[in-house]
Structure formats: structure tokens, C-alpha cells
C-alpha positions as MATLAB code, in Angstrom:
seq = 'XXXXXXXXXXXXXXXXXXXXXXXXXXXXXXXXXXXXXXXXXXXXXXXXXXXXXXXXXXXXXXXXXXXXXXXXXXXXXXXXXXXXXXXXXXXXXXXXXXXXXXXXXXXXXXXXXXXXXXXXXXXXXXXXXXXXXXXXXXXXXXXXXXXXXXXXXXXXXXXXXXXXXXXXXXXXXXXXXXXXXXXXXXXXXXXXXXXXXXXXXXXXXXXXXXXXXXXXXXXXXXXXXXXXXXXXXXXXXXXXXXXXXXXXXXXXXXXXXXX';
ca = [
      16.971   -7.754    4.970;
      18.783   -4.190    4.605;
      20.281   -2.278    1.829;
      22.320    0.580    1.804;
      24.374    2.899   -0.657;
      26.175    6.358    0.136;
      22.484    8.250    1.116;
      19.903    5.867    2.018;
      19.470    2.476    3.978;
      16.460    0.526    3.284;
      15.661   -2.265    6.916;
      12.950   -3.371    8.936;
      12.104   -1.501   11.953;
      14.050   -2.763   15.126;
      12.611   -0.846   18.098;
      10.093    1.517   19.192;
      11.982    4.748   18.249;
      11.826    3.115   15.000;
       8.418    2.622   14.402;
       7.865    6.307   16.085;
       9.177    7.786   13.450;
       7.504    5.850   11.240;
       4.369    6.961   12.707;
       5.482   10.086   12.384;
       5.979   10.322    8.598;
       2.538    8.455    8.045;
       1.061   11.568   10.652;
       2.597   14.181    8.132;
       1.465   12.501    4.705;
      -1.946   10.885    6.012;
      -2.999   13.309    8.543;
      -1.320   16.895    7.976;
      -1.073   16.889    3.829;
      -4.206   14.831    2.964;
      -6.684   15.328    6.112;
      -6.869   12.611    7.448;
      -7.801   11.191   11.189;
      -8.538    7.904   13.346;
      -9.726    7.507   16.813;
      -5.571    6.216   18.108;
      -4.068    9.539   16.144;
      -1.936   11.246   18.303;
      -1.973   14.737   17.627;
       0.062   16.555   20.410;
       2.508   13.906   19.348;
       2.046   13.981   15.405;
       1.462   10.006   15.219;
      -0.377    8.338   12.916;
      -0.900    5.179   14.737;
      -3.266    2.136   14.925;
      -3.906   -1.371   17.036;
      -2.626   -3.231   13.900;
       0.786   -1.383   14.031;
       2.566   -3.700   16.862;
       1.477   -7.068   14.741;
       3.052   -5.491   11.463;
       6.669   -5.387   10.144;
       7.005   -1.962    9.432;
       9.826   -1.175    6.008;
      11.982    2.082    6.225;
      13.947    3.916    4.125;
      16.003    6.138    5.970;
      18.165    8.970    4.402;
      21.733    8.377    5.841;
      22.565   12.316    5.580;
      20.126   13.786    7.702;
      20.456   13.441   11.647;
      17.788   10.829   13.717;
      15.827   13.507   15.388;
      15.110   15.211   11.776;
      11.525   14.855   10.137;
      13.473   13.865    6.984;
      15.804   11.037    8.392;
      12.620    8.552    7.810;
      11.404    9.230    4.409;
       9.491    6.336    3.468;
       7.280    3.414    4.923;
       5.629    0.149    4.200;
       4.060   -1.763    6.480;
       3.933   -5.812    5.661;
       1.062   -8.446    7.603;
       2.045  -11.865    6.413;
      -1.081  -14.564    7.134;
       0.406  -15.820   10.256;
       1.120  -12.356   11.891;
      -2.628  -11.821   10.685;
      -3.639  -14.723   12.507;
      -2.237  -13.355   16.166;
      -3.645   -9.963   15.141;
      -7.114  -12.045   14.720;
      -7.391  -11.132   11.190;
      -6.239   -8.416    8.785;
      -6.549   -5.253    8.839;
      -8.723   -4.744    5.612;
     -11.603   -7.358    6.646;
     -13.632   -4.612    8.214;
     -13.825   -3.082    4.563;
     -13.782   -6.319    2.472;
     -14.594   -9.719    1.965;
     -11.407  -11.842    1.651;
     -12.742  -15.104    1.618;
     -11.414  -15.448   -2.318;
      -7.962  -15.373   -1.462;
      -8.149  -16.474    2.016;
      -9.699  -20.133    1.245;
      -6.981  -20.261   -1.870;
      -4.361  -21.763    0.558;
      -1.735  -19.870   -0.870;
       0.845  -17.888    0.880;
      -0.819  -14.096    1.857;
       0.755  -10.720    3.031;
      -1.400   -7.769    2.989;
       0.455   -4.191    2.523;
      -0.540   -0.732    4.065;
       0.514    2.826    4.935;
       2.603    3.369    2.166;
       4.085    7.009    1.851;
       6.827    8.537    0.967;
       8.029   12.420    1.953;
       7.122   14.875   -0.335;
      10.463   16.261   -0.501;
      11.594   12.740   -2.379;
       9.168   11.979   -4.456;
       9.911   11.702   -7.720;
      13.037   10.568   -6.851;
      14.201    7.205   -6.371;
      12.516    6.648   -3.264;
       9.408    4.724   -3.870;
      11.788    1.855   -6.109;
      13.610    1.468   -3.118;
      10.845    0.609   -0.960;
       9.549   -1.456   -4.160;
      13.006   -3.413   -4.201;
      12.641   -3.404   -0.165;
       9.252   -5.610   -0.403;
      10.205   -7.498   -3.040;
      13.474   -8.924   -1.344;
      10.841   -9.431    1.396;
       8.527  -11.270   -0.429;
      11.094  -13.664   -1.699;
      12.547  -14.127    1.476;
       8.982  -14.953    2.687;
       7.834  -16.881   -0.084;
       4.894  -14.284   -0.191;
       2.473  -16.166   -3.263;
       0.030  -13.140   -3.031;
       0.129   -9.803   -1.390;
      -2.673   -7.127   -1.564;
      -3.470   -3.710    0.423;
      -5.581   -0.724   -0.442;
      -4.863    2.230   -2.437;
      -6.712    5.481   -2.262;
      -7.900    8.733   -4.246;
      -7.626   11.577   -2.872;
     -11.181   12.958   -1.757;
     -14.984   11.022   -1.262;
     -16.179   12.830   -4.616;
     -17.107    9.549   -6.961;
     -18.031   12.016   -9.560;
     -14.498   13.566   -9.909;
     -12.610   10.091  -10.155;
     -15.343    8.204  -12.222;
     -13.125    7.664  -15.332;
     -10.324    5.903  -13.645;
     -12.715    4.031  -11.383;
     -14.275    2.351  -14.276;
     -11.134    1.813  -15.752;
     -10.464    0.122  -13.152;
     -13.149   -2.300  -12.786;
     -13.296   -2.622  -16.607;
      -9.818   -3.121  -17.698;
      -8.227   -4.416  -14.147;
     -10.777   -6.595  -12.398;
      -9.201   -9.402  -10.772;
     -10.247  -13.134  -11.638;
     -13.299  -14.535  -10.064;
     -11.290  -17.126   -8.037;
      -9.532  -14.148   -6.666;
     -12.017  -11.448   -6.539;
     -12.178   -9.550   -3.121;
     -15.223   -7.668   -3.138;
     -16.105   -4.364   -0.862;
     -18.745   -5.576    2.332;
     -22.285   -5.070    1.305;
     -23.108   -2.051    3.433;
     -20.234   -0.490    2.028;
     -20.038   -0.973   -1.320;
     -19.429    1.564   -3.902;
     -19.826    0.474   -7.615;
     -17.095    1.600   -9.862;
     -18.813    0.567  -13.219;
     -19.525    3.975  -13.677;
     -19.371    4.751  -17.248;
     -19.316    2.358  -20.158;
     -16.338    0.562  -21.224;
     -15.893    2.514  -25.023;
     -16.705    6.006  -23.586;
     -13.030    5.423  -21.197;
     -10.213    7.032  -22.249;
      -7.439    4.887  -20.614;
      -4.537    6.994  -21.309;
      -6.230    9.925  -19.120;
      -7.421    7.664  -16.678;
      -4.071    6.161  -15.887;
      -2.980    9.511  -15.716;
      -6.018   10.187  -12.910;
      -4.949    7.554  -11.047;
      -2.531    7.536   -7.817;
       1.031    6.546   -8.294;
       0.894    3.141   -5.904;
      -2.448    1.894   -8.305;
      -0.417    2.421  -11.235;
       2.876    0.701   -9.697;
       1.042   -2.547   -9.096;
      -0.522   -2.069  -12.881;
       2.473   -2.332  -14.432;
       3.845   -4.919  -12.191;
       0.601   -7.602  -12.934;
      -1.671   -6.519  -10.310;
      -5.318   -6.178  -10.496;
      -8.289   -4.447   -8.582;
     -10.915   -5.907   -5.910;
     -14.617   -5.165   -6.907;
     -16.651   -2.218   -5.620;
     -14.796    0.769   -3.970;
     -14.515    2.290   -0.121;
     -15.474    5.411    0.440;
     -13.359    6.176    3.832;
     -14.597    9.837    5.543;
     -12.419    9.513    8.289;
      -9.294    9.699    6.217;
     -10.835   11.353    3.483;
     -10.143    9.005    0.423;
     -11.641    6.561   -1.296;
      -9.823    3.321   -1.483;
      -9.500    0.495   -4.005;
      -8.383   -2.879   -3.208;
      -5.560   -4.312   -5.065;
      -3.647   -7.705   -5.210;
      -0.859   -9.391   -6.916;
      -0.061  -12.281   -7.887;
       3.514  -12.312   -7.269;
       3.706  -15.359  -10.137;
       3.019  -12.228  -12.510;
       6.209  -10.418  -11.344;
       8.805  -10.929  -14.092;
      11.930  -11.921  -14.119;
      13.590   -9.224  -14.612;
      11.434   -7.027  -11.964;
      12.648  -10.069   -9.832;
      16.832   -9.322  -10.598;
      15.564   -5.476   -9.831;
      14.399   -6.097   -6.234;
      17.688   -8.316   -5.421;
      19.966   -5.421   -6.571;
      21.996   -4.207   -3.993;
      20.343   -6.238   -1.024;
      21.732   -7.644    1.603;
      21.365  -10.067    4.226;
];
């Protein structure tokens, strides 16, 4: 799948120069800007980098204007795990945080989503639909049934995002049959406050732009939060049922595709 208009091309990565500079976008957002680290980090390099990343397909959106060697030629990544690349990875790459038995023993068709980011230079701009469009041309092409990844505050201070957290869990929860849950001896409640003392219009606010994305698209939340020190967030599982996606989000992620 590719797209392209006069600035940007949206494609898969094709080689290891591609997913280098992949890894080094995620190494500026997830590393530099928010503080984050990992034991296969490269710093003298400025990679972000992981043992999952050679079993992913890896989404780019490249800005056509700037040259290959520039920091701003890759300005936004996805990275896609469908449930048969997860199988010669050995599983995916969110089981050491959750149980996801719910959705693995539905039979249905999986794909799990991670390192999202876009450069802060285009943000706000039309960046982030692009990579939207991008995964959902994927997803058809795939016949993806449910996809799900993590998205994450900014910080390990519960106190600070308590509103939107029980929003979350009280407004978003997923259904039983589909409920991922945090592991035990990680487990972070986010019923923190009661239902009728939530504002939801500030709490949407509170929340991070990728949570809110798969809010309006259908999506709900796993139960329990992660509380993740080495990259300095605290995560939230969320999944889709891409049954949910309407048809006219559907005509949106076709437009302008091809291959």
C-alpha cells in the first residue's frame, strides 16, 4: 500500500535505512522529548529500537520536500503485528503487560499497534490522518477484525491523570468478552473517583490525542492501567473493533491510496 500527493508519501518500510530512520524519529519523540529509555536504545546512535522491531511492519509518512539524510524526511510512524507475525515473534509485544487471553481465544482476525509518533514540527497538521488513512487501507487489505496497542500519559503520577483515568474505565470499558486486563503484579486500578463526580468534557480534554482518536472511531479501554518507569508513562490498553468503524471513516482511509 502507498499514497502520495505533492508533499508527503505514506508506504511500508522496505529496507533497513528505512526502519533506521524510523527508529530514529521514535528516539527523538520517546526518548529525547518525553524521557524515555530501554535496555536495546541506542544512544550514540539516537535509536529507539527493540527485539520486536524486525517481526513488525513498520508505516511511514515521509515528507517528499525535505532530503533523506534530514531528521524531518520521516515524520511519522506506526508499527503493525498482525497474529501470524506475532506467532514467529512468539507472542506480542504487550503480553508482558497484559492478559490477552479475551481477544486471543475469540478466533477473530488480530493486529496489535505500537510506537506511534509523529514530529512535533507537524502536529497539528494533517499528519496523524494520514497515518490513520495509512492503517486503515492496511487493515482492509488485511482483513484486520480487531486491532489494539497501548496508549500512554505522560508521567507515573496517578494522582495528576485520575479524572481521565476513571473516565476511562467508567465510560470506555471494553465488553467482558473482550476485556484485556493489566497482569496481576502490575495492575493499576483506574476507578479512581466516582462516576457523577467526572467531568467528561475536561477529561477528554486530559487525555492524549491517540486515546481520543480511537474514542471517536468506536474503540474502548482494557481494565487496570501500566505504570511504565522506564519510559516514563503510564499506559492504557485500547482495542477496536474494526466492525465499529463507519462507513464513511471507511471511504476516508481509501482516499487517495494506492496499490
Amino acid at each position: 500500500m502507498t499514497f502520495e500527493d505533492t508533499k508527503f508519501e505514506l508506504r511500508l518500510a522496505q529496507s533497513r535505512a528505512d526502519l533506521r530512520a524510523a527508529q530514529r524519529l521514535r528516539y527523538e519523540v520517546f526518548i529525547k522529548e518525553l524521557g524515555g529509555d530501554g535496555p536495546l536504545v541506542d544512544h550514540d546512535a539516537r535509536l529507539e529500537q527493540d527485539e520486536f522491531d524486525n517481526f513488525f511492519d513498520h508505516l511511514m509518512l515521509i515528507d517528499k520536500t525535505q532530503p533523506e539524510d534530514s531528521d524531518r524526511h520521516v515524520v511519522g510512524v506506526y508499527r503493525l503485528l498482525r497474529g501470524d507475525m506475532a506467532q514467529k515473534a512468539g507472542r506480542f509485544y504487550s503480553e508482558d503487560e497484559y492478559d490477552l487471553s479475551a481477544i486471543k481465544s475469540s478466533g477473530r482476525s488480530l493486529m496489535e499497534l505500537g510506537r506511534s509518533c509523529v514530529h512535533p514540527d507537524y502536529r497539528g497538521s494533517k499528519a496523524m490522518y494520514l497515518l490513520w488513512s495509512g492503517l486503515g487501507a492496511y487493515v482492509l487489505d488485511h482483513g484486520i477484525e480487531v486491532m489494539f496497542g497501548v496508549a500512554s500519559f505522560h508521567g507515573t503520577d496517578i494522582n495528576a491523570i485520575a479524572e481521565p483515568l476513571a473516565c476511562l474505565h467508567h465510560f470506555h470499558l471494553a465488553p467482558e468478552d473482550m476485556r484485556v486486563q493489566v497482569l496481576a503484579p502490575h495492575f493499576q486500578t483506574m476507578d479512581l473517583m466516582p462516576a457523577d463526580q467526572i467531568d467528561q468534557r475536561r477529561a477528554t480534554r486530559a487525555m492524549p490525542t491517540l486515546i481520543k482518536a480511537y474514542l471517536r472511531l468506536g474503540g474502548y479501554v482494557g481494565e487496570g492501567a501500566f505504570i511504565d518507569h522506564s519510559f516514563n508513562t503510564t499506559d492504557v490498553f485500547l482495542l477496536m473493533d474494526t466492525q465499529n468503524i463507519s462507513e464513511k471513516n471507511r471511504t476516508l482511509y481509501t482516499r487517495g491510496r494506492r496499490g
